[in-house]
N, C-alpha and C positions, 0 to 999 in steps of 0.2 A: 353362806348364811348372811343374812341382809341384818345390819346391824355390830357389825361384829367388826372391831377396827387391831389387829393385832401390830401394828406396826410402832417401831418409837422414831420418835424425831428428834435431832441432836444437832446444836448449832454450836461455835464458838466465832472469835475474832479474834484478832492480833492487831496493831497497831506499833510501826518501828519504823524508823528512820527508811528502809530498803524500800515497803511494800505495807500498804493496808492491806492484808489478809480475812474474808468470812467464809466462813461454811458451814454449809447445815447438809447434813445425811436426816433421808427418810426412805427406809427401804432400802435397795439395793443403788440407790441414785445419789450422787454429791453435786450439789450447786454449789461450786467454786469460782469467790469474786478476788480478784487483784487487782490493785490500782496503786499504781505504782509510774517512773520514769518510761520513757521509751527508749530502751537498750533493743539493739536492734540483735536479731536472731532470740530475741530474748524469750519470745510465743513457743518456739523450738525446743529449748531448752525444757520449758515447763510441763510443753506436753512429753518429751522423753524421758524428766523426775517419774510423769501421771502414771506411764505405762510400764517403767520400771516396777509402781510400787501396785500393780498390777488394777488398774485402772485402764476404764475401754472409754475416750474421750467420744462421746454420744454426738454432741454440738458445743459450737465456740462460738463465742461473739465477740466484737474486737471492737470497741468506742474509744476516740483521742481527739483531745483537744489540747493544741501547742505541743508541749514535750509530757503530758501526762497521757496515763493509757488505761483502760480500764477492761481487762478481761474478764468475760464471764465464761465459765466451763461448767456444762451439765455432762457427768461423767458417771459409769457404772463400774461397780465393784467386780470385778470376775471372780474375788472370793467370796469365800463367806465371813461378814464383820460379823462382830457381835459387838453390842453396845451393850454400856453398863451402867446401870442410871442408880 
């Protein structure tokens, strides 16, 4: 049905000493940004938290300048979330 939008969108941030943290879920998709130091194997680690907590890492993108790093992760949920607005 053309017109009909049932989906919600849900963002947050974090902000700490480790790691800038944003993410926003729409539908079954998470755009996950970090920016953060470059600890090396560090990419590894994150995406084996992602798939742990049952997350299918879709596309990564990997931007750095000096010793900052800034990942971005478009990832899909293989469950089902529910959000609660």
């Amino acid at each position: 049905m053309i017109g009909t939008n049932s989906f919600k969108e849900l963002g947050a941030s974090c902000n700490s000493p480790v790691a800038d943290v944003e993410v926003k879920i729409s539908g079954s998709n998470v755009i996950l940004k970090v920016i953060c130091h470059r600890i090396p194997g560090q990419v590894a680690k994150i995406i084996t938290v992602l798939e742990s907590l049952s997350f299918e890492v879709l596309h990564l993108n990997i931007s750095s300048m000096e010793e900052t790093v800034l990942y971005q992760f478009v990832v899909k949920v293989k469950q089902r979330l529910t959000i609660n607005s």
